[in-house]
C-alpha positions, 0 to 999 in steps of 0.5 A: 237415886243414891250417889253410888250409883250415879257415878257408875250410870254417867260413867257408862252414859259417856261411855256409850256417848264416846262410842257413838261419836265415833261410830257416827264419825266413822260412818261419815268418811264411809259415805265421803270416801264411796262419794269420791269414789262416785265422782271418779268413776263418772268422770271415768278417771281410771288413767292418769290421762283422765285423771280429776282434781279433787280437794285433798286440803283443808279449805280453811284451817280453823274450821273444824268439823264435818266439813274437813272429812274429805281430805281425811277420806282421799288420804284412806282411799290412796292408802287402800291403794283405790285412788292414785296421785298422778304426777301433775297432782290429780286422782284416778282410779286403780281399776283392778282395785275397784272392782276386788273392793266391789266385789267384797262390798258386794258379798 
């Protein structure tokens, strides 16, 4: 295969690489966030009387990778307004945001 078209066929390979590493990295805070969402609402942690603790550190900082998707989950579900930190630095859940969300997944 000549080299003219070699370039452009690795150029777009890395491009389509790129894309599904986000795309998988992406679908990886999906699951976590649906998975702490889970973990709330059996604990039924809907008030901060109820409220649970979960991990919103990193547990090793020079760890690098998959393991560190929970905290950067629970930091988008406090931003979305799903999960609120309660004055003694636990999680509950915003009822009335759960159910508008479940009801958009639900469409």
């Amino acid at each position: 295969m000549p080299v003219y078209l070699q370039i452009p066929l690795l150029i777009v390979a890395f491009i389509v690489f790129v894309g599904l590493a986000m795309f998988a990295g992406g679908w990886g805070v999906r699951r976590m966030c649906f998975k702490i969402l889970a973990e709330l609402e059996e604990a039924q942690a809907f008030k901060a009387g109820k409220a649970v603790g979960l991990q919103d550190e990193r547990k090793n900082i020079f760890r690098v990778g998959t393991g560190n998707i929970r905290p950067k989950a629970l930091n988008l579900l406090i931003a979305d307004g799903l999960v609120i930190k309660a004055p003694n630095g636990k999680y509950y859940l915003d009822k009335d945001k759960l159910a508008q969300m479940k009801s958009k997944v639900g469409k």
